[in-house]
C-alpha positions in Angstrom: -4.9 10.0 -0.1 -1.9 10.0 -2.8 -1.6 5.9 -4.1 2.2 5.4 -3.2 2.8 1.9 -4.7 5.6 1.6 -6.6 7.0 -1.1 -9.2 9.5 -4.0 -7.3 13.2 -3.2 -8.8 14.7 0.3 -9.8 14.3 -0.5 -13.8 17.6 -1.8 -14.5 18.5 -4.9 -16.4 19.3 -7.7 -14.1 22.7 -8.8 -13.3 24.3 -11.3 -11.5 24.0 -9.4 -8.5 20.6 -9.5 -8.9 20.3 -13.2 -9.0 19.5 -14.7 -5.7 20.9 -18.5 -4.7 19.1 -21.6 -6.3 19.7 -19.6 -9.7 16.4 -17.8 -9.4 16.4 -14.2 -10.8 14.8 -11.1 -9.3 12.2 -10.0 -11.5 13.0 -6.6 -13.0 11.0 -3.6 -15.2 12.5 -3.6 -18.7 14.8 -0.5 -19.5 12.5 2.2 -20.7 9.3 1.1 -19.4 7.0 3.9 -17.6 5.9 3.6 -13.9 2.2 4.0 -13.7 1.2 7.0 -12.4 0.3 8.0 -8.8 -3.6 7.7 -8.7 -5.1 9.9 -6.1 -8.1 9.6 -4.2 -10.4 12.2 -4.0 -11.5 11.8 -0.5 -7.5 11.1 0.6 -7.0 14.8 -1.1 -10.5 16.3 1.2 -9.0 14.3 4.5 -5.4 16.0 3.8 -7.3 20.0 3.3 -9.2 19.2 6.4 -5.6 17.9 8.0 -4.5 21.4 6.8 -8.0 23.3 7.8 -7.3 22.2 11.2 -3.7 22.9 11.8 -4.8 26.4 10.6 -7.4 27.0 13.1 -5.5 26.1 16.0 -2.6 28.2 15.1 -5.6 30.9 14.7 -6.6 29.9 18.0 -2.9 29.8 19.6 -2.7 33.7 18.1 -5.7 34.6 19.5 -5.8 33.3 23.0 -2.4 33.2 24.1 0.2 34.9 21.5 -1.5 37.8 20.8 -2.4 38.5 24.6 1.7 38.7 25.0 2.2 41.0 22.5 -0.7 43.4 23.3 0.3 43.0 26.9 3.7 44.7 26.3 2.4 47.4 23.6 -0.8 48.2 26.8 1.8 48.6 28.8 3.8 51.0 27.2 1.2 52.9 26.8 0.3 52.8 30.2 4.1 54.2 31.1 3.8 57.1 28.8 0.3 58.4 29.9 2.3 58.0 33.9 4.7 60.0 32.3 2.1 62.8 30.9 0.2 62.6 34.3 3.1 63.5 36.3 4.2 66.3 34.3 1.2 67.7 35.4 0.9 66.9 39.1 1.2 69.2 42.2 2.7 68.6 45.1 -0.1 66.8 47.4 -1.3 69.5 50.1 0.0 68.7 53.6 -2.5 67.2 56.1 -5.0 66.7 53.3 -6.4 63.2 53.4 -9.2 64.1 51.1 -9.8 60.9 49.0 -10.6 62.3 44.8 -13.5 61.0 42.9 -13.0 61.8 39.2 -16.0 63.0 37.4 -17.1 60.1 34.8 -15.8 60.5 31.3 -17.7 60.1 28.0 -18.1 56.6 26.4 -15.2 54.8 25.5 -12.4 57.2 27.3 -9.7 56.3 28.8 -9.7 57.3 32.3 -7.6 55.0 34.4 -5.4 52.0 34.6 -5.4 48.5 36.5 -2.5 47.0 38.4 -2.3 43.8 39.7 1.4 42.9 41.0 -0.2 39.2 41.4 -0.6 38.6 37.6 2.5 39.8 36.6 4.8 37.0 35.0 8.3 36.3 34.4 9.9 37.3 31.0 6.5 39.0 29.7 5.7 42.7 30.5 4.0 43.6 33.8 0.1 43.9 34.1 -1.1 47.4 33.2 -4.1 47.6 31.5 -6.3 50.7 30.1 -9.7 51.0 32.1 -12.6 52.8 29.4 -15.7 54.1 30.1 -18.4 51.5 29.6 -18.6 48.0 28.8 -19.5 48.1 24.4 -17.8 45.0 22.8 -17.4 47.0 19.9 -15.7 49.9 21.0 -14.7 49.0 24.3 -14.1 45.4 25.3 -12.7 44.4 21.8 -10.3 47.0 21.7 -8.5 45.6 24.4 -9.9 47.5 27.2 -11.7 47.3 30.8 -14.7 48.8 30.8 -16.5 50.5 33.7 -19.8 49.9 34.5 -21.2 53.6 34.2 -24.4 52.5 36.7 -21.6 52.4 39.4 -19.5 54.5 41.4 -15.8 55.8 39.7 -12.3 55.1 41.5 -12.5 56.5 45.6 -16.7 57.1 45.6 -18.3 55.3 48.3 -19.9 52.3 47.1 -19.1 50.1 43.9 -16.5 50.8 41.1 -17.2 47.7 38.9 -15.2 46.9 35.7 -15.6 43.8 32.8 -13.6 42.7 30.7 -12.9 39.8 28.1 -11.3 36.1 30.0 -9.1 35.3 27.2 -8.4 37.6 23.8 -8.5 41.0 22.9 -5.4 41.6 25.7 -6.8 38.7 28.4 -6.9 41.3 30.7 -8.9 39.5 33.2 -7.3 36.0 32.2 -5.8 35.1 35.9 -8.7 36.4 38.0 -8.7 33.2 39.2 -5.5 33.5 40.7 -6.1 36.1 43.1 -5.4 35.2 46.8 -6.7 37.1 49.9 -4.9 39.9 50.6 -3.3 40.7 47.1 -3.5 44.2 46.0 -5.0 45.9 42.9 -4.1 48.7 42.5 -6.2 51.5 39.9 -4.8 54.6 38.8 -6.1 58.0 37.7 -4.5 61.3 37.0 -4.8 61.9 40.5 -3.2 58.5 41.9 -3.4 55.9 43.0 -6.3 53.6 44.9 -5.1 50.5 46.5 -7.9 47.6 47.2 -7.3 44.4 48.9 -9.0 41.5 47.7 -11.8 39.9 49.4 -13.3 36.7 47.8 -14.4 35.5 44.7 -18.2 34.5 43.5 -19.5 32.6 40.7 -23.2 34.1 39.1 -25.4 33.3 36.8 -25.1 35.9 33.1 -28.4 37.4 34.7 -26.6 37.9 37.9 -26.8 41.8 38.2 -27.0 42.0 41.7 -23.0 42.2 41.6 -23.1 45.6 40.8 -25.2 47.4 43.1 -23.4 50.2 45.4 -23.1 47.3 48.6 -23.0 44.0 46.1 -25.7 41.8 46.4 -27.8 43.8 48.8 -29.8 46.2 47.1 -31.0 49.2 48.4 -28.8 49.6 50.7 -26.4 53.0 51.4 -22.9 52.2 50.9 -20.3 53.3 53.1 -17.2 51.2 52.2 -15.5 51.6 48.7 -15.4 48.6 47.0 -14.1 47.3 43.2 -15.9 44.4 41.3 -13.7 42.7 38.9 -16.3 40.9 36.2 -15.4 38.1 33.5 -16.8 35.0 31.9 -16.3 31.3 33.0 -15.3 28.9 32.4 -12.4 29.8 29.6 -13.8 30.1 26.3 -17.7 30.1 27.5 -20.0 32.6 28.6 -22.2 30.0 30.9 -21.7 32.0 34.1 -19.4 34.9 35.6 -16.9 34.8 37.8 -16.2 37.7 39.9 -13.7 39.4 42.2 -14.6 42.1 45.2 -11.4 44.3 46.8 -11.9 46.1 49.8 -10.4 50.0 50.1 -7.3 50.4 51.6 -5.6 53.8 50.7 -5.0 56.5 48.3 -1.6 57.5 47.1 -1.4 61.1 45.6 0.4 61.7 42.3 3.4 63.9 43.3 6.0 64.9 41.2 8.7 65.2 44.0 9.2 61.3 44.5 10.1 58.4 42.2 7.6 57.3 39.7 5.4 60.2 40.5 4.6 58.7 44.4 3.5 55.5 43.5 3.3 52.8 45.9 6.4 50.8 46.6 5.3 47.7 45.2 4.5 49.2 41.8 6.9 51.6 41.5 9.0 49.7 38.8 5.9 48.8 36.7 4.9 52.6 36.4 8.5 53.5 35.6 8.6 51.2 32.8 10.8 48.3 34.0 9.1 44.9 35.3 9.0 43.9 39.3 
């Protein structure tokens, strides 16, 4: 830490406004003389570069957790609006009577293949949620490149049993980073070329890391035929730790077929401005 003492008096010969009552002068440097230099402390200068270190690190931390998650939301996004975009230039109109739910055929590693809407976790003044779904759940070339991934061991979008999906809490997009949030009833929402799946949400559950059991076909129960078509949404709690998972189960509600004839390619109502681009 820099020694700030300085000399009493500004140098200057003393003058009778210098004098104080009684006669007494105030003692002054005589014209010309140095000041002694600053001496500085070697551990003051190692407290002040940890000082520094530390501010560093938590604006490192601010840009990883929370700014950066912004920005990457808006640019995900985007790019969310313009594959839409692509996907219904490319749709038929539905067949009439046809309630025939698709199943997609699984993609190779790393593709993206679908998108995840959650009207819930969309926030004032920052782009709507939209995020990229991949296939499978690589840190390297999935999960740190600001993607879901999907489980390939489980069922895709509309297949009886369980479509499961991870993803980071916090960073790398945060794209599971209000999971906790989720009420009963609220929809998510996943889309494919073919549509859109609507799921309502059940309950949440807190597992061990070892905790596999949340992706079988009926969660939980093993062995068991599925007949329902469920989603698993799968992250790490608390923030910033990886001592457990917390995880999210939606129920199947209905499918909503791409077609070209209505707005935002026949998305659901409640969506319709987030696929188009604008916010809800």
């Amino acid at each position: 830490m820099l020694d700030m003492t300085e000399p009493e008096g500004d140098g200057a010969p003393a003058t009778p406004s210098d004098v104080r009552p009684g006669g007494r002068g105030v003692a002054t440097a005589p014209a010309g003389a140095r000041r002694p230099r600053r001496r500085i402390s070697v551990v003051g200068v190692l407290g002040e570069l940890l000082i520094t270190a530390g501010v560093l690190v938590l604006m490192f931390l601010g840009w990883q957790l929370w700014l950066q998650d912004i920005l990457v939301g808006g640019q995900l996004h985007q790019e969310a609006v313009q594959q839409t975009k692509e996907w219904n230039k490319k749709a038929t109109a539905p067949v009439a009577g046809s309630n025939a739910i698709p199943v997609s055929t699984a993609p190779g590693n790393a593709q993206v293949f679908a998108y995840l809407l959650v009207p819930r976790w969309n926030e004032p003044g920052q782009a709507d949620y939209y995020r990229p779904i991949a296939q499978g759940i690589g840190v390297a070339d999935v999960l740190n490149k600001y993607n879901l991934g999907h489980y390939p061991t489980t069922q895709m979008p509309g297949q009886a049993g369980n479509f499961a999906i991870a993803s980071h809490r916090s960073a790398y997009g945060g794209n599971l980073h209000l999971i906790h949030q989720l009420h009963v009833g609220d929809h998510i929402f996943v889309e494919t070329q073919d549509g859109w799946y609507q799921y309502s949400f059940r309950n949440l559950e807190y597992v061990q890391p070892t905790g596999v059991g949340v992706l079988d076909p009926v969660p939980q129960t093993p062995g068991v035929q599925p007949t329902d078509r469920v989603i698993t949404l799968t992250s790490c709690n608390p923030f910033y730790s990886t001592a457990e998972r917390i995880v999210a189960y939606g129920m199947f509600d209905k499918f909503y077929p791409r077609d070209p004839s209505k707005p935002g390619g026949g998305a659901p109502a409640e969506i319709v401005k987030t696929v188009e681009g604008g916010h809800s």
